[in-house]
Every structure is written in structure tokens, then in C-alpha cells.
Biotite code that builds the C-alpha atoms (Angstrom):
import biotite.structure as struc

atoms = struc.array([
    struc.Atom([132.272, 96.029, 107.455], chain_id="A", res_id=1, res_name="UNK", atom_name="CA", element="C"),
    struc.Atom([128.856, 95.220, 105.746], chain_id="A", res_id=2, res_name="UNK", atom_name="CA", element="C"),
    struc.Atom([128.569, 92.795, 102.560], chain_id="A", res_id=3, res_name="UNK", atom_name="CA", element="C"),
    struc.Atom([126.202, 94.144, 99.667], chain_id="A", res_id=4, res_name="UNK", atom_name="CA", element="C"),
    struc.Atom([124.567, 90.995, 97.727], chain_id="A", res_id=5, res_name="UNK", atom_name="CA", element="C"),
    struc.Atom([122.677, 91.581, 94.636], chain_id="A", res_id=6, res_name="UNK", atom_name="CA", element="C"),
    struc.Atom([120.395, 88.820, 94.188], chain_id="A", res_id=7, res_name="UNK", atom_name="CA", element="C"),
    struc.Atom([118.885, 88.915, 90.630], chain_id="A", res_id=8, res_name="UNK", atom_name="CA", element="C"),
    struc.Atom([116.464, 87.334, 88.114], chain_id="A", res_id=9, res_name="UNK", atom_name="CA", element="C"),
    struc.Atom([114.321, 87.249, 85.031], chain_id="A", res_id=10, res_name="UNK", atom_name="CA", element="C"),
    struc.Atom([111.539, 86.013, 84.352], chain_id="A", res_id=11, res_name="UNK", atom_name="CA", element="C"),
    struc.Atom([109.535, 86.131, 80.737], chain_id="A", res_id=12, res_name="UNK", atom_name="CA", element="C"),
    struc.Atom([106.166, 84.259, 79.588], chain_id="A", res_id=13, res_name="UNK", atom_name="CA", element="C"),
    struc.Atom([106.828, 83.348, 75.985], chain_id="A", res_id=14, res_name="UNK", atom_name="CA", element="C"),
    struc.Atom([110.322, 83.807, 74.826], chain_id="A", res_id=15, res_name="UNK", atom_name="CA", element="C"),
    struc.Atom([110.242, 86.370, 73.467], chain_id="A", res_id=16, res_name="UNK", atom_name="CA", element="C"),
    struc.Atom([106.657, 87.675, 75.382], chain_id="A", res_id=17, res_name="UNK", atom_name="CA", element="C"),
    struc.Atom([105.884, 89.847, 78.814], chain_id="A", res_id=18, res_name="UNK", atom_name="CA", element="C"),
    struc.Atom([108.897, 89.731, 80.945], chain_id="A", res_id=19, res_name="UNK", atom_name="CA", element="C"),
    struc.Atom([109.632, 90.835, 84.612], chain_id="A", res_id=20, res_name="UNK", atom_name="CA", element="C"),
    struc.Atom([112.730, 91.357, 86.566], chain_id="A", res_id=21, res_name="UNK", atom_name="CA", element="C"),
    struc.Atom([113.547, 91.165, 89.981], chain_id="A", res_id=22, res_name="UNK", atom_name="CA", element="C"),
    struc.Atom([116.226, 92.229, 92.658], chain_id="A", res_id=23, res_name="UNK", atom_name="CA", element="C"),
    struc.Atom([116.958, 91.518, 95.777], chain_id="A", res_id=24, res_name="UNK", atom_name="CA", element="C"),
    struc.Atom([119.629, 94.239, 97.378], chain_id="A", res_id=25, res_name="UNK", atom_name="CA", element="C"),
    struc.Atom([120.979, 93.325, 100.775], chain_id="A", res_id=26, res_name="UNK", atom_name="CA", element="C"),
    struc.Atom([123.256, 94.528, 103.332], chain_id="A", res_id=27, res_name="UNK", atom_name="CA", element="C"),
    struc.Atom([124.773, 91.700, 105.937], chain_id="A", res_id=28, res_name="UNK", atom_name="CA", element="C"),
    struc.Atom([127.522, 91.688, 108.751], chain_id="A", res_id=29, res_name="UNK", atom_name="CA", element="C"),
    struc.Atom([128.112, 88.383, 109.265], chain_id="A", res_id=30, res_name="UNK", atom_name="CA", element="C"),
    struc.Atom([124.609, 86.238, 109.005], chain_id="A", res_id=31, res_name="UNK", atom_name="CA", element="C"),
    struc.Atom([122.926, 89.666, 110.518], chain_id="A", res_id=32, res_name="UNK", atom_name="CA", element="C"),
    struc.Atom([120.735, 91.055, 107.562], chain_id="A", res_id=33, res_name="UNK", atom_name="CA", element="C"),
    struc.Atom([120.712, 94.879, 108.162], chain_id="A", res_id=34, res_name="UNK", atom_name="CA", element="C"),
    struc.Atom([119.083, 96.202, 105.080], chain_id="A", res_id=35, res_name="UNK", atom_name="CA", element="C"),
    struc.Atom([117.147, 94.976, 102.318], chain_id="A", res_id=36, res_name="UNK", atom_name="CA", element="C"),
    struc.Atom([115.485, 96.674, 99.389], chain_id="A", res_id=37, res_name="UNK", atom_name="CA", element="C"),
    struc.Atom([113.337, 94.959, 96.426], chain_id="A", res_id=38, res_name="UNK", atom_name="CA", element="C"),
    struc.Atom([113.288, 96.223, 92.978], chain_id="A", res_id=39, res_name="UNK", atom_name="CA", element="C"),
    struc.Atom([111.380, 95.019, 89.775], chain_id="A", res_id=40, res_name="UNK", atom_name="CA", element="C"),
    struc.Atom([110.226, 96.243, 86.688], chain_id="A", res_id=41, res_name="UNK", atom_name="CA", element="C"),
    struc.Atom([108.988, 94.164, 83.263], chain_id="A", res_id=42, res_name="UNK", atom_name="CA", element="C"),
    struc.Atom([108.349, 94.787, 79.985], chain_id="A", res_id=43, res_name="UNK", atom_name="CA", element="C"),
    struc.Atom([105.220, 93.881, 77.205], chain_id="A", res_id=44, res_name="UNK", atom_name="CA", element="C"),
    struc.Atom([107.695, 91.890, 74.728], chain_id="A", res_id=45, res_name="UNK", atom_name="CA", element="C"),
    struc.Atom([110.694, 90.934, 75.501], chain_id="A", res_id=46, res_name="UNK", atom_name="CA", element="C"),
    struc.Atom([112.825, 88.155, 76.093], chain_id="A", res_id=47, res_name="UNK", atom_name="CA", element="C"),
    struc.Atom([114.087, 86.251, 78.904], chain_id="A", res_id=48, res_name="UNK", atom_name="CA", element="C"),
    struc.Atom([118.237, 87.382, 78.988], chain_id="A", res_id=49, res_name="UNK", atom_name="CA", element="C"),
    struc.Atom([117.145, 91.046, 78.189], chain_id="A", res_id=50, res_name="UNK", atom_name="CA", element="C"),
    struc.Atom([115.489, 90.575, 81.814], chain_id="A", res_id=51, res_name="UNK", atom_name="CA", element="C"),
    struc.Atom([118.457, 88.462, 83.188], chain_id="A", res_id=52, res_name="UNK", atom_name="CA", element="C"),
    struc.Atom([120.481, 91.490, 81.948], chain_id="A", res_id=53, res_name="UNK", atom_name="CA", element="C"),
    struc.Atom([118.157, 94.387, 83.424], chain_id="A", res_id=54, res_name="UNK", atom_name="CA", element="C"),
    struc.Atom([118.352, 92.703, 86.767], chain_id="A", res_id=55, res_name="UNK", atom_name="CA", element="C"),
    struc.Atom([122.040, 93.297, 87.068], chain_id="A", res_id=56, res_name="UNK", atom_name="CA", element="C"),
    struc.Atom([121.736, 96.822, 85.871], chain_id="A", res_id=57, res_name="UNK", atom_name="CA", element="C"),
    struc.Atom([119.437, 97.726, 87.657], chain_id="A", res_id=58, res_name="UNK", atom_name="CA", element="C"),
    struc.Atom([120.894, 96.312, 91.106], chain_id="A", res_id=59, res_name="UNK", atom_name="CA", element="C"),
    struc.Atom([124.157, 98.108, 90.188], chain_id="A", res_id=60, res_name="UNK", atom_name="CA", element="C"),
    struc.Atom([122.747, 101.086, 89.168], chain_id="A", res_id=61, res_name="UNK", atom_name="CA", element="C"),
    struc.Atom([120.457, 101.644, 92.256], chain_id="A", res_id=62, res_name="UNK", atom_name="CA", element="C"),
    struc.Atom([123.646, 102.062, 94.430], chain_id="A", res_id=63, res_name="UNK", atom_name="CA", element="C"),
    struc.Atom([124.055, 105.892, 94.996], chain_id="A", res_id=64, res_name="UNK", atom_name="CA", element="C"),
    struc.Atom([128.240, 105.545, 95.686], chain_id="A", res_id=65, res_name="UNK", atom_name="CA", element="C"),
    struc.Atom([130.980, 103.200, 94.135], chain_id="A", res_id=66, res_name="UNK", atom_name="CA", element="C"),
    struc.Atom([130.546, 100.035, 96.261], chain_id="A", res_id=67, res_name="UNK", atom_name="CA", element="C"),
    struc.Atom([131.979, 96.289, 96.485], chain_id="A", res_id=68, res_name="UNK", atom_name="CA", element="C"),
    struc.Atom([129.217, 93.951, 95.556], chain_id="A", res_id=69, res_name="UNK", atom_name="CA", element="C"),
    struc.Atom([128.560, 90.404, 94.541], chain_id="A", res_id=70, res_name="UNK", atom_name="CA", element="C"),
    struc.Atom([125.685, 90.050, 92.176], chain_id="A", res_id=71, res_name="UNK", atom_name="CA", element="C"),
    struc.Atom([124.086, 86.552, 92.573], chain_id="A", res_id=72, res_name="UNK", atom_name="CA", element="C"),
    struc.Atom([122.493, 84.874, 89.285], chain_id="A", res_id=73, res_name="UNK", atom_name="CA", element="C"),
    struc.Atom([121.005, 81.967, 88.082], chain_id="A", res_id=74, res_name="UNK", atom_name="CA", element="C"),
    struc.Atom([121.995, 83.261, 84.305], chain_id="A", res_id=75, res_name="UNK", atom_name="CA", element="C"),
    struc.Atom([125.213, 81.413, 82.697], chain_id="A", res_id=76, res_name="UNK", atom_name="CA", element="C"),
    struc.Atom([124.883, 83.807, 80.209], chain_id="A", res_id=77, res_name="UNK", atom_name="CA", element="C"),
    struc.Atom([124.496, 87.219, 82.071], chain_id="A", res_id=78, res_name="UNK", atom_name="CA", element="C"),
    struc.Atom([127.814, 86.003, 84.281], chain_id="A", res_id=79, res_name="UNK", atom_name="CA", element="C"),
    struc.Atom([129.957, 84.009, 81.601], chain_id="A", res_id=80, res_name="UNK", atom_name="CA", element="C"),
    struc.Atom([128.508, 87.772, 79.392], chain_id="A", res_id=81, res_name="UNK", atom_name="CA", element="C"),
    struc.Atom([130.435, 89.643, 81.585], chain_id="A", res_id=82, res_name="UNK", atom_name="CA", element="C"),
    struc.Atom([133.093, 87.631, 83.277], chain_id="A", res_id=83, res_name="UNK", atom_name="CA", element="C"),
    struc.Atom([134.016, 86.426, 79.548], chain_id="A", res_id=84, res_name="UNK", atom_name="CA", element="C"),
    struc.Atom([132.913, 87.370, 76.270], chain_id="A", res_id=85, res_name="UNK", atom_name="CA", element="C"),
    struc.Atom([132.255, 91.293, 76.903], chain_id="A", res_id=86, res_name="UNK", atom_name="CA", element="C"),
    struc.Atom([136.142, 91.352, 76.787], chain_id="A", res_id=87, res_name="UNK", atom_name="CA", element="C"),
    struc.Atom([136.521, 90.271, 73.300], chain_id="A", res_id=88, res_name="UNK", atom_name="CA", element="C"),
    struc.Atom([133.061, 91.696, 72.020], chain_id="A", res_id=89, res_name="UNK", atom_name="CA", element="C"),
    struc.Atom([134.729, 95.247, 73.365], chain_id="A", res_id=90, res_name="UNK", atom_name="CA", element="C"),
    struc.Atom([137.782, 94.343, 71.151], chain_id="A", res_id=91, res_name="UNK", atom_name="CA", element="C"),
    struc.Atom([135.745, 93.458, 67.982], chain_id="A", res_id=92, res_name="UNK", atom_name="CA", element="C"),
    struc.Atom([133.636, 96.583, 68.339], chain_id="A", res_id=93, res_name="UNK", atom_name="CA", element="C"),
    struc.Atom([130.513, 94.301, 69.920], chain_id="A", res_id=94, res_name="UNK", atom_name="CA", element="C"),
    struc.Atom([131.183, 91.980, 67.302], chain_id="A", res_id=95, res_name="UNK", atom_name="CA", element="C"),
    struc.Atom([131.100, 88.187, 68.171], chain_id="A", res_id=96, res_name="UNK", atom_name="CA", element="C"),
    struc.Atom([134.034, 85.351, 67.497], chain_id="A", res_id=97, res_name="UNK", atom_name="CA", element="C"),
    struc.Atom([131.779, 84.596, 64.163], chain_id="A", res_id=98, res_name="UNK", atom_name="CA", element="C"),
    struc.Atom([131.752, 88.883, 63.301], chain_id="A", res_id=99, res_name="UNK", atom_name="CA", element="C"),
    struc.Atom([128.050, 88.584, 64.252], chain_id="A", res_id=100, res_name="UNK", atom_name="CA", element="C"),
    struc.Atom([126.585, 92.020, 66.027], chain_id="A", res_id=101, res_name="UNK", atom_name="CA", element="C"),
    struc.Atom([126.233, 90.881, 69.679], chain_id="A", res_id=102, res_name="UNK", atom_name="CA", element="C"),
    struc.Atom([122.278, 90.393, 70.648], chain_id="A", res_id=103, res_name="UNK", atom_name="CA", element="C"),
    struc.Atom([121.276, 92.671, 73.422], chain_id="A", res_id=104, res_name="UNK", atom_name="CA", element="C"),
    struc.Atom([123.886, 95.303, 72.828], chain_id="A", res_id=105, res_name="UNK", atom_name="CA", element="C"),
    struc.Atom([122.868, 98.258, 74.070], chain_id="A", res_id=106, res_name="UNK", atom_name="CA", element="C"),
    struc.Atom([122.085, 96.138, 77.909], chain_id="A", res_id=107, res_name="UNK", atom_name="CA", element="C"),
    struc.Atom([125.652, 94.714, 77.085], chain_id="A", res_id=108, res_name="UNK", atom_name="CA", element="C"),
    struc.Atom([127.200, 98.202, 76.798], chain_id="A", res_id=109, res_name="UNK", atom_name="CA", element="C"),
    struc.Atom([124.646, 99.486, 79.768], chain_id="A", res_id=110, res_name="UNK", atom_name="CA", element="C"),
    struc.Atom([125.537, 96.924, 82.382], chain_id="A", res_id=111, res_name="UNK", atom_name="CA", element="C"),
    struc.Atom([129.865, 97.427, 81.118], chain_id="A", res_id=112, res_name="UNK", atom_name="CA", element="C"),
    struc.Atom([129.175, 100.837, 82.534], chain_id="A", res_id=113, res_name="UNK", atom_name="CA", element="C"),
    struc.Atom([127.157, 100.083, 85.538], chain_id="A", res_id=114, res_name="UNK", atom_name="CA", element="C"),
    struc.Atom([129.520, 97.842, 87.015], chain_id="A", res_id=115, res_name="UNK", atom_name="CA", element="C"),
    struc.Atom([133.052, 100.353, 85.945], chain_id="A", res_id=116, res_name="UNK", atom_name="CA", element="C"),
    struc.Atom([132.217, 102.370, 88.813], chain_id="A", res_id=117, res_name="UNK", atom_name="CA", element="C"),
    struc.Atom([132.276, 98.930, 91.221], chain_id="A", res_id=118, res_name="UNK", atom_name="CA", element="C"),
    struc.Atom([134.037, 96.017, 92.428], chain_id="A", res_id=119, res_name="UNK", atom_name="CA", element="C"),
    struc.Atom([131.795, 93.248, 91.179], chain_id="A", res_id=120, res_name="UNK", atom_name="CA", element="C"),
    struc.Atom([131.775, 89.601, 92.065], chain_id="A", res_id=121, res_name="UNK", atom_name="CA", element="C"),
    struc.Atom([129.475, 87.636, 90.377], chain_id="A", res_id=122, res_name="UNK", atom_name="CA", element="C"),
    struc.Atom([128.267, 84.362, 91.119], chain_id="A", res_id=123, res_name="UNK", atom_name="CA", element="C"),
    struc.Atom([126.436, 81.889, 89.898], chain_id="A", res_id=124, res_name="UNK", atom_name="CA", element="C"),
    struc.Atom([123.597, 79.551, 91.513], chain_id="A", res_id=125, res_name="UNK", atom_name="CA", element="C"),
    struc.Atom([121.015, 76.925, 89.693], chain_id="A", res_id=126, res_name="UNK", atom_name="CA", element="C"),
    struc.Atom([117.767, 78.304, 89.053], chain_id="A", res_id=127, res_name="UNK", atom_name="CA", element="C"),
    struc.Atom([114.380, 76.810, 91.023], chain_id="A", res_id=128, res_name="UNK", atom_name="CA", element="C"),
    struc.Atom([116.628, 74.657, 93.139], chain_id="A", res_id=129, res_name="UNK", atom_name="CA", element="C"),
    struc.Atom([115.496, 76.510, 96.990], chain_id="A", res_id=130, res_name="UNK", atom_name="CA", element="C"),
    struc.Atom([118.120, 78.991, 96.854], chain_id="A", res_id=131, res_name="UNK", atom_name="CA", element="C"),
    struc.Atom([116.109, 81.138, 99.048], chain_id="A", res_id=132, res_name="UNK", atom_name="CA", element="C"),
    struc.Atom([117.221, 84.915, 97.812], chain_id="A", res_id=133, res_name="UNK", atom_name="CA", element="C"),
    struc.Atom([117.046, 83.459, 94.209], chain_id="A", res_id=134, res_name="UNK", atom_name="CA", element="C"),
    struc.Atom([113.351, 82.030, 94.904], chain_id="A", res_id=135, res_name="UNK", atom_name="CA", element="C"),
    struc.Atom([112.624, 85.745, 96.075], chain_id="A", res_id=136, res_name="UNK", atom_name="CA", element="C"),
    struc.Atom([114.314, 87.440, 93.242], chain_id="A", res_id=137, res_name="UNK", atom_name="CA", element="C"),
    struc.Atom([112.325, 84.977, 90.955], chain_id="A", res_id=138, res_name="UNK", atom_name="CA", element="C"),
    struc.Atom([108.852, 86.017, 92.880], chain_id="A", res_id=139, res_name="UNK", atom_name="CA", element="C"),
    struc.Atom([110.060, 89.572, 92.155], chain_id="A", res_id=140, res_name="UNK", atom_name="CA", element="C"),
    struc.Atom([110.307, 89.277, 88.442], chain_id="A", res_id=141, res_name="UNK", atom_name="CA", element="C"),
    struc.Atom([107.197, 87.089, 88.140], chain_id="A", res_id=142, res_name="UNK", atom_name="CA", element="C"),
    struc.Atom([105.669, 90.826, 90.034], chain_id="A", res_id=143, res_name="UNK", atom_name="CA", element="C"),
    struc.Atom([107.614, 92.658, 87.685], chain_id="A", res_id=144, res_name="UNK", atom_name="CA", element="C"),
    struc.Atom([106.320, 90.837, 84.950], chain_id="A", res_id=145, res_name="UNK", atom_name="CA", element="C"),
    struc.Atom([102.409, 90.266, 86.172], chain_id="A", res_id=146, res_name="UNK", atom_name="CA", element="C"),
    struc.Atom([101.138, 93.772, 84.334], chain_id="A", res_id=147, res_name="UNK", atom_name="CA", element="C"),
    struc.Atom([102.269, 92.915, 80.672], chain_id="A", res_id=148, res_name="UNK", atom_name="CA", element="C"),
    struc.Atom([100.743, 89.498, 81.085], chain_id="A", res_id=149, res_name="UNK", atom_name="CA", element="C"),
    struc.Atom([97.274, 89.274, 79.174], chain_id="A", res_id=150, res_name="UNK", atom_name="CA", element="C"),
    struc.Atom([94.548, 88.587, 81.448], chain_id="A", res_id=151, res_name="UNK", atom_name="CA", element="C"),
    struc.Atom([93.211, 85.458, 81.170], chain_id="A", res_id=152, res_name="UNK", atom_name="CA", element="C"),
    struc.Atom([89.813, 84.794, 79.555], chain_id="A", res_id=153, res_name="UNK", atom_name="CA", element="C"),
    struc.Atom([87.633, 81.638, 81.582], chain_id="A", res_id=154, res_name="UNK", atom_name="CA", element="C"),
])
């Protein structure tokens, strides 16, 4: 039976500023890659977890049927998000532990629904450290992000 991977990334110049995201989708049986699609997208000002956060929606919501996936990340805060703290935000009415409204909310509440209709593993890897699918999902949101950037003047 094929594995789905969801490699994903954000990028952002400036924080908050442009920002790109970037997915790698792929399909293995055993170390045999049989499909692979690409997706990015950015924004003109943004920051750089909104983009960490649009990665993993956007990977989950590009598959047509209910599917068992593991999303790959090199955000703490997009997996220990929703591994963790969505569970009590969802109890405080997206409230945090200090009764602060949660930043990002509406991605928060976007990417909770995304991933009800899946069995989601996510795992975490360290950012820029040659984790080749992470490297390409970082190239991908650099793309995704290239448009918003200003050019340069010089």
C-alpha cells in the first residue's frame, strides 16, 4: 500500500513582509517514489507561521479523498499547534492559557478542518540541516514567495 508524505515549509522576507509557501506531496511504496506533485503560493505581507500554517493546509486540502498522511515540518509551532495547544484553544473558544485570542485563528480553525477528514501524522525535522524534501519544500516557498518580493534597485 502506498505512503503519502507531505513535506512542507514557509518561507517570509521580513517578519512580518512577502512570504511564500511550499509543498512537497509524495506517494512511495517502499523507497520507490511513484508520484510527486509541488505546490506553492505566497503572499505581499505576511508573516512567517501564517506560511508554516498554509503549507499544511494546503497539502491536506489538495487531497481529493480522506487519506492517511504524515505531514513533515520544520515548524515546532505548526506541529506542537496542532498536536497540542489546538485542544485547549478549542475548549477556551480559541482563547489561550493567558485568555489571549489565539494569533492566526482563522489558519488555526482552517487547518482543524483540513486534517478532520484524515489520519494525520506529523513530524518534525530541523530546518536548513540537508533534509532533502525539506530543502525542496524550502526552494518551493522561496518560489512561492519570489513575486511579492520588491525588486531590487542596483
Amino acid at each position: 500500500m502506498p505512503e503519502l508524505f507531505a513535506y512542507t515549509d514557509g518561507a517570509c522576507s521580513g517578519n512580518p513582509g512577502p512570504g511564500g509557501w511550499g509543498v512537497l506531496l509524495r506517494a512511495t511504496e517502499g523507497e520507490t517514489i511513484l508520484k510527486e506533485r509541488e505546490l506553492n503560493g505566497g503572499e505581499a505581507q505576511t508573516t512567517n507561521n501564517r506560511m508554516e500554517l498554509l503549507a499544511a493546509i494546503n497539502a491536506l486540502e489538495q487531497l481529493a479523498r480522506p487519506s492517511t498522511i504524515t505531514i513533515v515540518t520544520d515548524s515546532a509551532y505548526v506541529k506542537n499547534g496542532v498536536t497540542g495547544w489546538i485542544h485547549g484553544w478549542k475548549r477556551n473558544g480559541w482563547k489561550t492559557a493567558a485568555k489571549k485570542p489565539v494569533k492566526n485563528v482563522e489558519l488555526w480553525q482552517r487547518l482543524d478542518a483540513a486534517q478532520q477528514r484524515h489520519d494525520v501524522t506529523w513530524q518534525w525535522v530541523k530546518g536548513h540541516a540537508g533534509h532533502p524534501e525539506n530543502e525542496r519544500a524550502d526552494e518551493l516557498a522561496r518560489a512561492g514567495m519570489a513575486p511579492f518580493k520588491p525588486a531590487r534597485s542596483g
